[in-house]
C-alpha positions in Angstrom: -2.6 3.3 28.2 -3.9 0.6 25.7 -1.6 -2.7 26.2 0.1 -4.3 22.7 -2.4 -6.3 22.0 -2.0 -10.7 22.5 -2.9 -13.2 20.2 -5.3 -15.8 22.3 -6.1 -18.4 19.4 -5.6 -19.8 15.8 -9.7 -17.5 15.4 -7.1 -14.5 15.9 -4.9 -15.6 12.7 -6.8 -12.8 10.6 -6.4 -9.0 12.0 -9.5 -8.5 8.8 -12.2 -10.6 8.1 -14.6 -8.5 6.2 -17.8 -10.1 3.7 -19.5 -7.6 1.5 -19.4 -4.3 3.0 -21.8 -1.9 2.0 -22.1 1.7 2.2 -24.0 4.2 -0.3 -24.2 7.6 0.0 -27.5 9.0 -1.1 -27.8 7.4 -4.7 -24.2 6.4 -4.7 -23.1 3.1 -3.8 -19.3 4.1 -2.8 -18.7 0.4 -1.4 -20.0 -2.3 -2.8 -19.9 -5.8 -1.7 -15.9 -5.6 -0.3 -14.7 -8.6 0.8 -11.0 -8.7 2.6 -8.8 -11.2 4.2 -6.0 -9.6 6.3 -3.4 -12.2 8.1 -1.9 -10.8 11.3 1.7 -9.7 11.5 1.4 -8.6 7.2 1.4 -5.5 5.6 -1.9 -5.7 3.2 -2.3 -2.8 0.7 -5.6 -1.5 -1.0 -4.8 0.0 -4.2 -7.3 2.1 -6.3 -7.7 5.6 -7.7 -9.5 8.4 -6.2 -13.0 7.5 -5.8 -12.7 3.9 -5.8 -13.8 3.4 -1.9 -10.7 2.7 -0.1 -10.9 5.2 2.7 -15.0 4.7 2.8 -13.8 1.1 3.1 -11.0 1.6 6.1 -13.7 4.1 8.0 -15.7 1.5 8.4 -12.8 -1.4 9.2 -11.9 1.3 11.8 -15.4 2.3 13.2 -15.9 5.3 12.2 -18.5 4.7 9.5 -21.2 2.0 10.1 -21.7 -0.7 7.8 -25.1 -0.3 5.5 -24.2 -4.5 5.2 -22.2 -6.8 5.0 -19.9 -7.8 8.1 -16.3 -7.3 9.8 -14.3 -8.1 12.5 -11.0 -6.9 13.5 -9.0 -10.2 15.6 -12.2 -11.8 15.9 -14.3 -8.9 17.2 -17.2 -7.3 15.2 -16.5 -4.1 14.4 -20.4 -2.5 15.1 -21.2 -4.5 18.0 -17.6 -4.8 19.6 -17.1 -1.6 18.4 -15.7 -0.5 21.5 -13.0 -3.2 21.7 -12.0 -2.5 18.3 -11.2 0.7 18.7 -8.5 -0.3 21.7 -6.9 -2.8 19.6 -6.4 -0.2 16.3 -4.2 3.0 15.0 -5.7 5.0 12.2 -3.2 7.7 10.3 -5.3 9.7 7.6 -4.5 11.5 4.4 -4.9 15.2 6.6 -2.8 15.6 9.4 -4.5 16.0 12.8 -2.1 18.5 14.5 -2.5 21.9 16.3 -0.1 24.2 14.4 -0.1 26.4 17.1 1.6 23.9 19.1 4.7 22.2 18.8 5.5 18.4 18.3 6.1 17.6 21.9 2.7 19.5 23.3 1.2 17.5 20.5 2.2 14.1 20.9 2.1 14.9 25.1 -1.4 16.1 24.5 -3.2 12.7 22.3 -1.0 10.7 25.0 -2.7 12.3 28.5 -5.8 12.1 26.1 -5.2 8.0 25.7 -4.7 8.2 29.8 -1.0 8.3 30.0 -0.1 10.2 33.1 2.6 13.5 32.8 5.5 12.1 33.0 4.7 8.9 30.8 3.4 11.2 28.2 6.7 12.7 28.0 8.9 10.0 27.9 6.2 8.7 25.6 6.4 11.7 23.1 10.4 11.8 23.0 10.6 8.0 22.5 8.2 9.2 19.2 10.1 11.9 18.0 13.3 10.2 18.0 11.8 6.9 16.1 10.8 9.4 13.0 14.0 11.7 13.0 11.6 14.9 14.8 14.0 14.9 17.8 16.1 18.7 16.2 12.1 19.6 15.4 10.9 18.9 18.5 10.0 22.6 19.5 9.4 24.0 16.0 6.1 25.6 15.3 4.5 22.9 13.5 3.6 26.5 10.7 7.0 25.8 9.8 6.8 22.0 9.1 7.2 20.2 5.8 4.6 18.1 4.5 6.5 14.7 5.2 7.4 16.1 9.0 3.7 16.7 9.3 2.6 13.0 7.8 5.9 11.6 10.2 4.1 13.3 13.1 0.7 12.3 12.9 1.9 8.8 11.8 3.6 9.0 15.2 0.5 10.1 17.0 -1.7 7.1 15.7 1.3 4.9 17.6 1.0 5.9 21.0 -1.0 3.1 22.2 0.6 0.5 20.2 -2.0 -0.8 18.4 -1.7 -4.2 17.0 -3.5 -3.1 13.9 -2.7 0.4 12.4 -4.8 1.7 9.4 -2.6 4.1 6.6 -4.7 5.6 4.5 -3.0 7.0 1.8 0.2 7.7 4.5 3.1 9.2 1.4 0.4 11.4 -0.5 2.2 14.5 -1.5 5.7 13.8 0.0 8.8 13.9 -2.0 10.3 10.2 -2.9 13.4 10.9 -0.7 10.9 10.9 2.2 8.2 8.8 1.0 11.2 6.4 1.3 11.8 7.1 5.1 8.3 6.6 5.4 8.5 2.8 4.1 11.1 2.1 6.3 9.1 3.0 8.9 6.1 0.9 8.0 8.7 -2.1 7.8 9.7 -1.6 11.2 5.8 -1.6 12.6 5.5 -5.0 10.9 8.6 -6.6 12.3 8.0 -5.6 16.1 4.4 -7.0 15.5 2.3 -4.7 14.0 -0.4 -5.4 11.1 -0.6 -2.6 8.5 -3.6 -2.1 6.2 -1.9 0.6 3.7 -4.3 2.3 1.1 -2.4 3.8 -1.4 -2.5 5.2 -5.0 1.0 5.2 -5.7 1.7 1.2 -7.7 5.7 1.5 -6.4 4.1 1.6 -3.2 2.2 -1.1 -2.7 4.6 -2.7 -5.1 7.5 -2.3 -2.3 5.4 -2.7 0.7 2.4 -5.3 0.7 2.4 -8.7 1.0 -0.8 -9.0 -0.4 -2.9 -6.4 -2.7 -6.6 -5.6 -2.8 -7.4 -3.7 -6.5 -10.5 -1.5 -5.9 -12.4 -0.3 -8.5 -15.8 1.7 -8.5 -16.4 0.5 -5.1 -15.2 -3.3 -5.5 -12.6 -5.5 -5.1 -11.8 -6.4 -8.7 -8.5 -8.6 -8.3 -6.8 -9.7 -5.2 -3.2 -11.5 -4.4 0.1 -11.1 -4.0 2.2 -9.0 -6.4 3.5 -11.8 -8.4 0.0 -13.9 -8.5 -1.4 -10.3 -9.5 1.4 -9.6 -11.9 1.2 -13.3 -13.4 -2.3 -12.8 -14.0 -2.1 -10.5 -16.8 0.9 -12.5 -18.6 4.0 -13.9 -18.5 7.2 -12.1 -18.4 9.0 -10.2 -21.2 12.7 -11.2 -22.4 14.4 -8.2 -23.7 17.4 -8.4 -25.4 20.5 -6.1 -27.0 21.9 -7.3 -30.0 26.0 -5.6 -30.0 25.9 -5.4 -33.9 22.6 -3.8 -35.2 23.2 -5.9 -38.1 22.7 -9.0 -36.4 18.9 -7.9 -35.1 17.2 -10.0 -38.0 19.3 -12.7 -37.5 19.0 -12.7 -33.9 14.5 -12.2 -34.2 14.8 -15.2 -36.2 16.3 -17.5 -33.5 14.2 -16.0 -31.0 11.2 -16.9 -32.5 12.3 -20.3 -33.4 13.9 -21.3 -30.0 10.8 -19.9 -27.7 8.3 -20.4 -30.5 6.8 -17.1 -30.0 6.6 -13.7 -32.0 9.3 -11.2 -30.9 9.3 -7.5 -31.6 12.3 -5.1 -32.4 12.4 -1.8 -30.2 12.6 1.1 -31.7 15.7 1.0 -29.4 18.9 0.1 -31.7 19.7 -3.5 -31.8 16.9 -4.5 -28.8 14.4 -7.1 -29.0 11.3 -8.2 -27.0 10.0 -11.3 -26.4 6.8 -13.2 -24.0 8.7 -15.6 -22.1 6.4 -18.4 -21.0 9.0 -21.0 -20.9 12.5 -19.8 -18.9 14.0 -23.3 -19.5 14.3 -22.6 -22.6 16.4 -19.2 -22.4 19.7 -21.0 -22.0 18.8 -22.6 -25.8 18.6 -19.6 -27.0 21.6 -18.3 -25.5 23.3 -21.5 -26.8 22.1 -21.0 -30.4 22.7 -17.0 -30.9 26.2 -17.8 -29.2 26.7 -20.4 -32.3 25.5 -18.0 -34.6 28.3 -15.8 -33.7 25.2 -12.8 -32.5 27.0 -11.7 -29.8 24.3 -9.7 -27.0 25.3 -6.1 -24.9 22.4 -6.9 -22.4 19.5 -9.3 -21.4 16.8 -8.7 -19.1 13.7 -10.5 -18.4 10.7 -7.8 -17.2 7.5 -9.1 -15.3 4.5 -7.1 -16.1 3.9 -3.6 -14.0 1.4 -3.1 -11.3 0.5 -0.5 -13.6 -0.1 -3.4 -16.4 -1.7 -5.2 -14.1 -4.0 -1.8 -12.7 -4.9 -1.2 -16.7 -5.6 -4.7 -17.5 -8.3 -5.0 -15.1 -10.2 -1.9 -14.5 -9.4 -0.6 -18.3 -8.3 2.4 -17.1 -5.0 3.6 -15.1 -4.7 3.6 -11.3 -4.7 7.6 -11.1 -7.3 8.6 -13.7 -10.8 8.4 -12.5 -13.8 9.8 -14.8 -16.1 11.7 -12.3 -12.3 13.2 -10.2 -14.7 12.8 -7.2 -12.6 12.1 -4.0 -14.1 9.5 -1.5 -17.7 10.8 0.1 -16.3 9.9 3.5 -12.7 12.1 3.1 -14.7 15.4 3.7 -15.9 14.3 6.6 -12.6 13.0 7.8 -10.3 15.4 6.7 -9.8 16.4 10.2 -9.0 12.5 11.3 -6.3 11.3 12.1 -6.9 9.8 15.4 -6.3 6.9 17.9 -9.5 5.8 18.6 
């Protein structure tokens, strides 16, 4: 079995260091100069529509597609000519589950474990210790035909873990499930990254990477077209929003009025009764115009200050919104990976 993987320098600070990856398929160019940055021990998430590269983009982080240019390494190793290193040190969970149907959980989390060289009786301990993590334990000897879709992505996200990689690829990991378990499946990512773990989470879903990444990647037509955290990427679009509910819908003139001359900006009335909107560049300035509505006797139901969307952020800077992509073409590389969900 693979050992958890130790850190031997400051060099082994970033899990990803890729500069411009390249990869074209016949005439079309699927990646497209990528560059990423992943810090160890973080959960980093690549966000894009269908089409946009992401999982051409982890196939070749994770070896299974060579580079057309550009470079990578994964803790300092080159991922096409320490491709065999690389592969010890990573977990990758794809969008199509990699189970035998015919079998049940245990035979297949015993069976990728003697395959990773556990011996029999590791590979059992191994497998229960797997099932009970993701709540498969009652499942155990289920035909996997009788599955849900979130048992099945719970499995093979189980199966990828075996080894205990130090990096483990999730490309696209909730697709499909229902929130309730999309849910357990965050939680689960949470715990990978606080025993050690370094998650690179592809995802189209913006709540997703909203809840989970510490940093974001936007991909777009094969490149990275914005890159930060949440806030740095939600900032960049524009400053929050102050919305306010005025109690007397009489008062909402009275109250736009005040608004606009306290935070020197143009508010809008909802079509909400009695609620206002307003860019708040300034937040020092809210408790002034608390202050000054409170001595005009404009008495408020609620206030709420709103930061732009990831969905804001998605439309802003591709012009288009994170699930709508012109062509509907899926990634070249998922057809040949549909089948992959695999330790390597």
């Amino acid at each position: 079995m693979n050992q958890p993987y130790k850190k031997t320098g400051a060099a082994e600070e970033w899990a990803i260091e890729a500069h411009g990856l390249v990869k074209t398929f016949g005439s079309n160019r699927a990646v497209d100069g990528v560059d990423l940055k992943v810090k160890a021990g973080t959960i980093y998430g690549v966000l894009g529509p269908n089409g946009a590269g992401k999982t051409t983009t982890v196939s070749m982080l994770a070896t299974l597609l060579r580079p057309d240019g550009g470079s990578a390494r994964v803790f300092g190793h080159d991922v096409v000519k320490e491709s065999q290193i690389v592969r010890q040190l990573i977990g990758v969970t794809g969008q199509y589950a990699s189970v035998d149907e015919s079998l049940s959980a245990t035979e297949n989390l015993i069976i990728f474990s003697r395959l990773l060289g556990l011996g029999k009786a590791e590979a059992q301990t191994k497998a229960a210790e797997l099932l009970e993590e993701f709540g498969l334990t009652e499942a155990a000897k289920r035909p996997l035909k009788n599955f849900s879709g979130g048992m099945r992505r719970r499995l093979d996200l189980a199966a990828s873990l075996i080894a205990q990689p130090p990096l483990i690829f999730l490309d696209e990991p909730t697709t499909g499930l229902d929130p309730r378990t999309r849910s357990q499946m965050w939680d689960t990512i949470r715990r990978l990254v606080n025993t050690g773990s370094t998650v690179l989470l592809t995802t189209q879903y913006l709540e997703e990477a909203d809840q989970l990444a510490d940093r974001i990647a936007v991909i777009d037509r094969g490149k990275v077209v914005a890159e930060g955290t949440v806030d740095e990427l939600k900032a960049s679009v524009g400053s929050s929003s102050l919305q306010l509910r005025v109690a007397d819908p009489k008062h909402v003139a009275s109250a736009r009025h005040i608004v606009e001359r306290i935070l020197s900006v143009p508010a809008t009335v909802s079509q909400e009764v009695g609620k206002l909107t307003a860019p708040m560049a300034d937040a020092d300035l809210v408790t002034d115009l608390l202050v000054a509505l409170r001595q005009a006797d404009i008495r408020l139901s609620e206030m709420s200050v709103q930061k732009p969307t990831l969905d804001e952020v998605f439309l802003t800077i591709t012009g288009h919104g994170v699930e709508k992509e012109e062509n509907g073409d899926s990634d070249p590389v998922v057809e040949s990976n549909k089948a992959k969900a695999v330790h390597v």
